[in-house]
C-alpha positions in Angstrom: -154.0 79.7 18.3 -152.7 79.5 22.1 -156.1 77.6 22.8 -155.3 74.2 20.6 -152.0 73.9 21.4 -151.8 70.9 23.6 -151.1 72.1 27.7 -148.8 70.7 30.0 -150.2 67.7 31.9 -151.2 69.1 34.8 -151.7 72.6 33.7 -154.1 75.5 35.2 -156.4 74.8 32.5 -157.0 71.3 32.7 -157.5 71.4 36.4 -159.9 74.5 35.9 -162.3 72.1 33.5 -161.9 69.3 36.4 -163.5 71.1 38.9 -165.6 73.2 37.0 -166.7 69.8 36.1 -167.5 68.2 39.5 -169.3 71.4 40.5 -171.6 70.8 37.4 -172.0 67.2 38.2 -172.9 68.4 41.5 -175.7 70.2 40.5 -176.8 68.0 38.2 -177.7 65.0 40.4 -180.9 66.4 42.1 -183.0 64.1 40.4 -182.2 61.5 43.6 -183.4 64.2 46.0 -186.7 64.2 44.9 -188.2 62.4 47.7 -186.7 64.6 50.6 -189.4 67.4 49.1 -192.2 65.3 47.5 -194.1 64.3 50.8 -194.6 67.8 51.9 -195.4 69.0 48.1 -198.3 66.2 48.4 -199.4 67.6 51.5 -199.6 71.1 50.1 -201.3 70.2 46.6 -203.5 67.5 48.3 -202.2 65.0 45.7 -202.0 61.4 45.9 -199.1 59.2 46.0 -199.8 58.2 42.8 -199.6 61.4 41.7 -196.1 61.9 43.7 -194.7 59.4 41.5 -196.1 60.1 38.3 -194.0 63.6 39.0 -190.8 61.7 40.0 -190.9 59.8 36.9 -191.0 62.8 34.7 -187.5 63.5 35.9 -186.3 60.3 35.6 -187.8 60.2 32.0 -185.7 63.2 31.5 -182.3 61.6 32.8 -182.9 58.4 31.3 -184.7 59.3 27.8 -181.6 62.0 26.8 -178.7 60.4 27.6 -177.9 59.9 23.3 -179.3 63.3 22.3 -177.0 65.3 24.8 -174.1 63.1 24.0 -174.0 64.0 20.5 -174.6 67.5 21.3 -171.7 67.5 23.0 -169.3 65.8 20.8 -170.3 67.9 17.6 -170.7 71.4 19.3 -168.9 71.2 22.8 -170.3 71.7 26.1 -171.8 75.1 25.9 -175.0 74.2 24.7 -175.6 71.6 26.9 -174.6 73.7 30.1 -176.7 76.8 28.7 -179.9 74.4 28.4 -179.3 72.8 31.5 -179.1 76.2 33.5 -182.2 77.5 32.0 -183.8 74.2 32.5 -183.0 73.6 36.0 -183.4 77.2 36.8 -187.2 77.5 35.4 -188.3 73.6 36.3 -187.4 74.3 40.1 -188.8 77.8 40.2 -192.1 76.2 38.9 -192.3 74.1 41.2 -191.6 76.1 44.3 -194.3 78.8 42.6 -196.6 75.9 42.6 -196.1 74.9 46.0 -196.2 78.9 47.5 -199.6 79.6 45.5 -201.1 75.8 47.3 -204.5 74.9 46.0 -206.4 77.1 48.6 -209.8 75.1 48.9 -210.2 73.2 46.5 -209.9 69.5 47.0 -206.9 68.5 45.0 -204.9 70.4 42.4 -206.0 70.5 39.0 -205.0 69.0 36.1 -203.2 71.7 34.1 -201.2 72.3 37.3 -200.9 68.7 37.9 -199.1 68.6 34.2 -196.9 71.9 34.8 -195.8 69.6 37.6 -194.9 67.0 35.8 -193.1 68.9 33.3 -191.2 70.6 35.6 -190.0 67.0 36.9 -189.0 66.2 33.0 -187.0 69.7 32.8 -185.1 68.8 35.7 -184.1 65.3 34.5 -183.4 66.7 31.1 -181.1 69.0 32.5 -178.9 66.9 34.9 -178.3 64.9 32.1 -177.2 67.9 30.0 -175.1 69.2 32.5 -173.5 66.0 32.9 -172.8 64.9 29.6 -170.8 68.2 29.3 -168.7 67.5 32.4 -168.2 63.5 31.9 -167.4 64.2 27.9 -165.3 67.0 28.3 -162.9 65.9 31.4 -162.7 62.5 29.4 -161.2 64.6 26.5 -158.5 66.6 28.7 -156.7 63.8 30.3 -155.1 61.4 29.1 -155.3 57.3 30.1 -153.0 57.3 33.0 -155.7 59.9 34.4 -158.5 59.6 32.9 -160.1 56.9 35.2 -159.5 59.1 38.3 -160.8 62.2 36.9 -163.7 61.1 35.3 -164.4 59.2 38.2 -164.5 62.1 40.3 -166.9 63.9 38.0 -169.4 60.7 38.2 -168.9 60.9 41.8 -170.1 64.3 42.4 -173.0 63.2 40.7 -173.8 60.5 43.1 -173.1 62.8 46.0 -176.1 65.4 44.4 -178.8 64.6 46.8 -176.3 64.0 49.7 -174.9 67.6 49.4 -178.2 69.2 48.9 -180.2 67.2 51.9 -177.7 68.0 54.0 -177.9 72.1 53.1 -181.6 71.7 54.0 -181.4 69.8 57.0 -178.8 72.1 58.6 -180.2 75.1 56.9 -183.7 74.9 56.2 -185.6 72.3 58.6 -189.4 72.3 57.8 -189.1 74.9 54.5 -189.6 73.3 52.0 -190.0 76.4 50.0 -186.2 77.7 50.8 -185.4 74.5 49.8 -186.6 74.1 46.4 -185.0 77.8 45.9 -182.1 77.1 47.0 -182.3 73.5 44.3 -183.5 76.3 41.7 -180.3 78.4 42.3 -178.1 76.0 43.7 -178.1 73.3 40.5 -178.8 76.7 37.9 -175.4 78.9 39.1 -173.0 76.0 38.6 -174.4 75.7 35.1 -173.3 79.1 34.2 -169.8 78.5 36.1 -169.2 75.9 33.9 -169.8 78.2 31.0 -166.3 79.9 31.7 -164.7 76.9 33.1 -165.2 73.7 31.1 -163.4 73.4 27.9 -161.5 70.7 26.4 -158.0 71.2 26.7 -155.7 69.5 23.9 -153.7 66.5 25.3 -150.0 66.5 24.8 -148.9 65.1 21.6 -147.7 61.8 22.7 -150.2 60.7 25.2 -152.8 59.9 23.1 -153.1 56.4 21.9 -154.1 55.5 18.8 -157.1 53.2 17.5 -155.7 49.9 17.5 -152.7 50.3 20.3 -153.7 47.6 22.6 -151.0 48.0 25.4 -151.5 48.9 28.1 -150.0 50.2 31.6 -152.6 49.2 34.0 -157.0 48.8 34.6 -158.8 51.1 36.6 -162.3 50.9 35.8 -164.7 54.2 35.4 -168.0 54.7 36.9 -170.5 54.9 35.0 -173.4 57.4 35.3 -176.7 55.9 35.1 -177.7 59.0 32.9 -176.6 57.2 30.2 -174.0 60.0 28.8 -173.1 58.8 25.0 -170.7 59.9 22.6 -171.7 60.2 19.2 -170.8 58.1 17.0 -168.6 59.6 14.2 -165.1 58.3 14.0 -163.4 61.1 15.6 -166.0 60.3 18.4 -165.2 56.5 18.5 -161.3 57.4 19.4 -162.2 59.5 22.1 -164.5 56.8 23.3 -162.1 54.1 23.0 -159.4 56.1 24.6 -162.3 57.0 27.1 -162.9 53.2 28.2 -159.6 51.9 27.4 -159.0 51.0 31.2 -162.2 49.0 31.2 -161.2 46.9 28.2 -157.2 46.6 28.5 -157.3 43.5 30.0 -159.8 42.3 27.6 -157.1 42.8 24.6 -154.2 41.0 26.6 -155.7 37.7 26.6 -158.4 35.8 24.2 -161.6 37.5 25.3 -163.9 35.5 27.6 -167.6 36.1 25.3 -167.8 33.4 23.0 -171.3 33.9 21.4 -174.0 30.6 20.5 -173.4 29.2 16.8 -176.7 31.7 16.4 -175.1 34.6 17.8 -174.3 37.6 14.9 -171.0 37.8 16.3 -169.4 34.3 15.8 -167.4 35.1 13.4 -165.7 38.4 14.6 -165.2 36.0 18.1 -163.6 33.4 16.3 -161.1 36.0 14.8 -160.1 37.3 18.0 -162.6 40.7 17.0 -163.6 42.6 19.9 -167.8 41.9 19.3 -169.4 44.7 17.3 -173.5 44.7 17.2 -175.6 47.4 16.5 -178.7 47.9 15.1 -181.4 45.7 13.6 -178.5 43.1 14.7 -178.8 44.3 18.8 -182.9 43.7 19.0 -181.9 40.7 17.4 -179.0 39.1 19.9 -180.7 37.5 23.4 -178.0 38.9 25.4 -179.5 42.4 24.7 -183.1 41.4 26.0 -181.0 39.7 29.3 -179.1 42.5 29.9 -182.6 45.1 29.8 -184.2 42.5 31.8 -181.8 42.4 34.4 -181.5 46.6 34.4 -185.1 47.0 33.9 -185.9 44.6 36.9 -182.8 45.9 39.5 -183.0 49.8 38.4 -186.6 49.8 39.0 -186.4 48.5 42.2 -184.1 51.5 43.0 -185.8 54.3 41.5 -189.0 52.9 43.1 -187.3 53.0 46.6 -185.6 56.5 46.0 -189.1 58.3 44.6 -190.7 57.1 47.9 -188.5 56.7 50.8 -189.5 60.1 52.1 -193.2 58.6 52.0 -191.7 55.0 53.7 -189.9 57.4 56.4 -193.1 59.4 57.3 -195.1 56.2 57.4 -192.9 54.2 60.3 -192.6 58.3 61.9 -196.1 58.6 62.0 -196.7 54.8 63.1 -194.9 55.6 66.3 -195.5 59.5 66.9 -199.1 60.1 67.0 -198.5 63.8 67.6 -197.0 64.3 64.1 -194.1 66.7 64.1 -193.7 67.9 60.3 -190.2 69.5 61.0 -189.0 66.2 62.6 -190.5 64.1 59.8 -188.7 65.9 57.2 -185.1 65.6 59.1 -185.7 61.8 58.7 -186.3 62.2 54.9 -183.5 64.4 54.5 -181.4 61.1 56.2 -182.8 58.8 54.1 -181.9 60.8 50.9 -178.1 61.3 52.5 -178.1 57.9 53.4 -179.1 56.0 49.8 -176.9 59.0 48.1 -173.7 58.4 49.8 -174.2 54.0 49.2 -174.8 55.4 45.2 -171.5 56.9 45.5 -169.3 54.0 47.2 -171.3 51.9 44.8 -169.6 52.8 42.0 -166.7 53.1 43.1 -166.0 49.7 44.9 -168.2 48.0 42.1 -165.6 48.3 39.6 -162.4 47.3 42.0 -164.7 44.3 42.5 -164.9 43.7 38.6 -161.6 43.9 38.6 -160.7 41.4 40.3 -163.1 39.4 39.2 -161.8 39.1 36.0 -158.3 39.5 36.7 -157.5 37.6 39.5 -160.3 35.1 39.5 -160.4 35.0 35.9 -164.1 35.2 36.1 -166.5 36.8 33.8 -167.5 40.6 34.8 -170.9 39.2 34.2 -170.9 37.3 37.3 -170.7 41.0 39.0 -174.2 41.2 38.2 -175.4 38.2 41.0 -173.5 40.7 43.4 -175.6 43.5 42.5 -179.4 41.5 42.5 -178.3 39.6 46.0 -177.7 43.7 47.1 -180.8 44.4 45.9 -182.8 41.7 47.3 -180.7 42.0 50.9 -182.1 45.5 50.7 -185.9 44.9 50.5 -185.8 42.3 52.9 -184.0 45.0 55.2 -187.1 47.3 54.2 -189.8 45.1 54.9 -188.4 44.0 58.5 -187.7 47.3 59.3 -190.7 48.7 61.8 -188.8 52.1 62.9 -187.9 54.9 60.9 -184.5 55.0 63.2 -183.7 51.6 61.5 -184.3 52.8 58.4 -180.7 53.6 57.0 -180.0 50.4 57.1 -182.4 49.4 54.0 -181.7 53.0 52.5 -177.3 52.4 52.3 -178.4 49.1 51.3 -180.5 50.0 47.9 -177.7 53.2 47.7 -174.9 50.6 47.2 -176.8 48.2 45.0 -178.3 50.9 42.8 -174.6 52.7 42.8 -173.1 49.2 41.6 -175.9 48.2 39.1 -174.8 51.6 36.9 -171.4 50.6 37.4 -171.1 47.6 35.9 -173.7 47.3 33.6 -171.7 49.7 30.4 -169.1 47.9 31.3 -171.0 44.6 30.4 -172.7 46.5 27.2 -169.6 47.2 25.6 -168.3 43.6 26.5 -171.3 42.3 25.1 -171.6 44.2 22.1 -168.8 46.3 21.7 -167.5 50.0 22.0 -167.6 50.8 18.6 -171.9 51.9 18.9 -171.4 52.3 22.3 -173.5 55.5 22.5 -176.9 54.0 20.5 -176.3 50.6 21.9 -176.1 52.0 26.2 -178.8 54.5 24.8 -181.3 51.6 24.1 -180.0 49.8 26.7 -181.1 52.6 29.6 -184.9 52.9 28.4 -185.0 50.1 30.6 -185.0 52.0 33.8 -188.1 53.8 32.5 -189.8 50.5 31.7 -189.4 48.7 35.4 -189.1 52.3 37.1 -192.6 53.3 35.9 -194.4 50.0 36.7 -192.5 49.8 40.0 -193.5 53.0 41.4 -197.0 53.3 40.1 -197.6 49.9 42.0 -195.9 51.6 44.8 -198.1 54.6 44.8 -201.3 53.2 44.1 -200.1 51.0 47.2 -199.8 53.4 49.2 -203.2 55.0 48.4 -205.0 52.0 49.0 -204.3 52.1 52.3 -204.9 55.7 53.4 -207.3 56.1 55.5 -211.1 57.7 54.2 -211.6 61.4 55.3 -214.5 61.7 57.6 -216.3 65.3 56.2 -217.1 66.3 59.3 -213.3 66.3 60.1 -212.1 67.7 56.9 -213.3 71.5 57.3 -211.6 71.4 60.9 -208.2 70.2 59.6 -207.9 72.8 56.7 -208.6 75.5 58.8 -206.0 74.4 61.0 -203.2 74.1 58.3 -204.0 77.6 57.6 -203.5 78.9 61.0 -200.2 77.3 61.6 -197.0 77.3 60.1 -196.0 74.2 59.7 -197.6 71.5 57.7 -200.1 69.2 59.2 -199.7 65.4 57.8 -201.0 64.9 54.3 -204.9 64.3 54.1 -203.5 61.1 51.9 -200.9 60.1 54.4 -200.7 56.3 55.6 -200.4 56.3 59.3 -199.5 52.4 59.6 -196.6 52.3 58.9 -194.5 48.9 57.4 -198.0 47.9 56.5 -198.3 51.1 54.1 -195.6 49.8 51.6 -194.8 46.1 52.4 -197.0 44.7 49.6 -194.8 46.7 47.2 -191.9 45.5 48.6 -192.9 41.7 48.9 -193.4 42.2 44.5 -189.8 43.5 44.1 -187.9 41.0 46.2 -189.4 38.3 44.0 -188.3 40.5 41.1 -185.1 40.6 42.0 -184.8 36.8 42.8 -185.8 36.2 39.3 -182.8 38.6 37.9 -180.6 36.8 40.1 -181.2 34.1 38.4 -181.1 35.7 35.1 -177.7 37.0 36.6 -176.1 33.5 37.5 -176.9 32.5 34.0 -175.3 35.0 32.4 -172.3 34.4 34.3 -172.4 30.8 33.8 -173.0 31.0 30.0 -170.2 34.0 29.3 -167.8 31.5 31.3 -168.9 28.2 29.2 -168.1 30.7 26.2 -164.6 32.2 27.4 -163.6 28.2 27.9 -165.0 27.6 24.2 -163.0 30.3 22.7 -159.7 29.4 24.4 -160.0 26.0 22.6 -160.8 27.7 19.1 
């Protein structure tokens, strides 16, 4: 009975579930850090980077692909499943790995395919289980605070998820330089224990009675907007759930009630009439495939998110290329140091990304009472700043400055794009219309990084046989790796072809970004005149 009574504001209990919360989200990041590891784990399989990125894309099909399923989980049973699956998932899918990499391939030439497909489901149990374990701490913290603090606290939680791979790097750098095998158990144990802490210490904690506010109270004390995980974390979709969802992203849309909103659809749009009626928009279903702002807003995310995930999944690869270029006596355990930068360097520009993203929306719409849509030519001018960083860029100590680059455009990209779904389409389907909505990622993530890889393999250089024999009895005589048999040695020229197909890519969704702007403005000045 004590346990649904509704706690004090600031009690022990709901501070418990906030940090038990960011510890989870913590260890449910990883997925970014996959590139400080994946070099040396082609090296040791003998794989191609082809291969590499098939692997990396497993987990990202995990975060991206599960974001709806978890959601409702959590909403109709509470965190505890989640955060049970997600422990055992993390636990065994790092474990694998790491066994994978401590047996190697001994001579064989490359590693098989039933070990090639353990690997890549290992990559998809790790993605399915950041995702779980942040579904639990996003949902759950947005459930035990009420508006005034429900920005800053769930905020925090997304944050911890941006800061995975920075955190995680930085424990391998500092602790484990050149072992990569300490360092996928320490991701095994390090992502799996906080899992099981949050079995004791996330709960949701009943709000006091009067600071929930109801479904159609449309005051409102002030906007802070939330960052938005890229996982895709949905709430299902039952009308208890819509409440907490509504009271979830009420900061995001309090402005939007206080004046006529700005998204005025086309006379063919579905949602005319519920416009014209001063309705917030509400499209779902068969109605979503059929609105052209849905295919705008997954070409843009598709286009911009796979430029990211492209760039994360390799840079360990891009960072070995320019070290090799201009060390010909190859140093693994200095190699891997500048990986483990370039993974702290694009994680801490996710995590500012979100955050300054949505002060940016803000006041954007507020103070130059523009659309939020416009927010989007700021994110596709970050990306394509970024790639023409990375294809100038001829040193690996010049490096960060393409890598916090990408990190803040990716960071704002998942920032502002739920906020433009549920402007778009509303809140009320919010967790099967964002769920569609992120399979882009998979769509322009996939084609970007196979092109990447198969790249990148085109220009390794052909083993000379008499060579070959020499070189693998040498990597079994010493203890640290010897660069990969597949490993590009010229370094800008490795990857530059990639990069010259995404900056176009990105110019076309700036485009597709300006006219989004430009039409939701020619519709905000139509509906003020209705």
């Amino acid at each position: 009975m004590k346990s649904n009574a509704p706690s004090k504001l600031l009690s022990v209990p709901r501070i418990v579930t906030l940090l038990g919360s960011i510890l989870v989200s913590i260890g449910s990041g990883t997925n970014y850090i996959y590139s400080a590891y994946a070099p040396q784990l082609g090296a040791r399989l003998r794989v191609s980077h082809t291969q590499l990125n098939v692997i990396g894309l497993a987990g990202n099909m995990g975060v991206y692909s599960s974001g709806p399923i978890w959601g409702r989980i959590v909403d109709t049973k509470g965190p505890r499943i989640p955060l049970i699956g997600a422990f055992l998932l993390l636990l065994v899918g790092y474990l694998g790995i790491k066994k994978m990499y401590d047996d190697g391939i001994g001579d064989a030439a490359t590693v098989s395919s039933l070990h090639f497909a353990v690997l890549v489901l290992c990559g998809f149990m790790t993605g399915l289980a950041g995702n779980a374990g942040l579904a639990a701490a996003a949902n759950t913290t947005a459930k035990s605070f009420p508006d005034t603090y429900r920005a800053t606290t769930t905020g925090l939680v997304f944050s911890g998820f941006g800061l995975s791979a920075f955190w995680f790097s930085t424990i391998a750098h500092v602790f484990f330089p050149g072992d990569t095998s300490a360092f996928l158990l320490v991701l095994a144990l390090g992502t799996a224990i906080p899992m099981l802490i949050g079995l004791f210490t996330i709960r949701s904690v009943p709000l006091p009675l009067s600071s929930p506010r109801t479904r159609h109270d449309t005051t409102t004390e002030g906007y802070a907007p939330i960052p938005i995980a890229d996982a895709g974390v949905c709430i299902a979709n039952s009308e208890e759930a819509e409440i907490d969802l509504e009271e979830a992203y009420a900061p995001l849309l309090s402005h939007e009630h206080e004046r006529n909103p700005h998204h005025v659809p086309e006379p063919s749009s579905p949602v005319e009439i519920n416009r014209a009626r001063g309705e917030e928009p509400n499209i779902h279903g068969k109605q979503l495939w059929l609105t052209p702002d849905f295919y705008l807003i997954v070409t843009i995310l598709g286009i911009c998110s796979g430029t990211g995930i492209m760039y994360i999944n390799n840079v360990g690869s891009i960072s070995q290329a320019l070290y090799a270029k201009a060390n010909p006596m190859y140093d693994d355990l200095e190699a891997s140091k500048w990986q483990a930068a370039q993974v702290s360097t694009v994680s801490i520009g996710n995590f500012a990304g979100r955050i300054l993203i949505g002060l940016i929306s803000d006041f954007t719409r507020n103070r130059l009472h523009l659309p939020r849509a416009y927010c989007l030519c700021i994110v596709s001018s970050l990306f394509i700043i970024s790639q023409a960083f990375a294809i100038g860029i001829s040193s690996v100590q010049s490096l960060w400055m393409a890598s916090s680059l990408l990190g803040l455009a990716y960071g704002s990209l998942f920032g502002i794009c739920p906020t433009i779904v549920i402007e778009w389409f509303g809140l009320a389907h919010l967790s099967e219309n964002w769920g569609f909505v992120s399979f882009a990622p998979l769509i322009g993530g996939n084609l970007f990084s196979l092109m990447f890889g198969r790249n990148l393999d085109a220009h390794v250089p052909t083993p000379d046989p008499h060579t070959l024999l020499p070189t693998r009895i040498l990597r079994s005589l010493v203890s640290r790796e010897l660069p990969s048999e597949h490993q590009c040695f010229d370094g800008r020229e490795c990857y530059v072809g990639s990069l010259k197909v995404t900056i176009v890519a990105c110019v076309i969704s700036l485009g597709l970004s300006i006219w989004a702007g430009s039409r939701d403005r020619q519709k905000g000045k139509c509906g003020k005149g209705r």
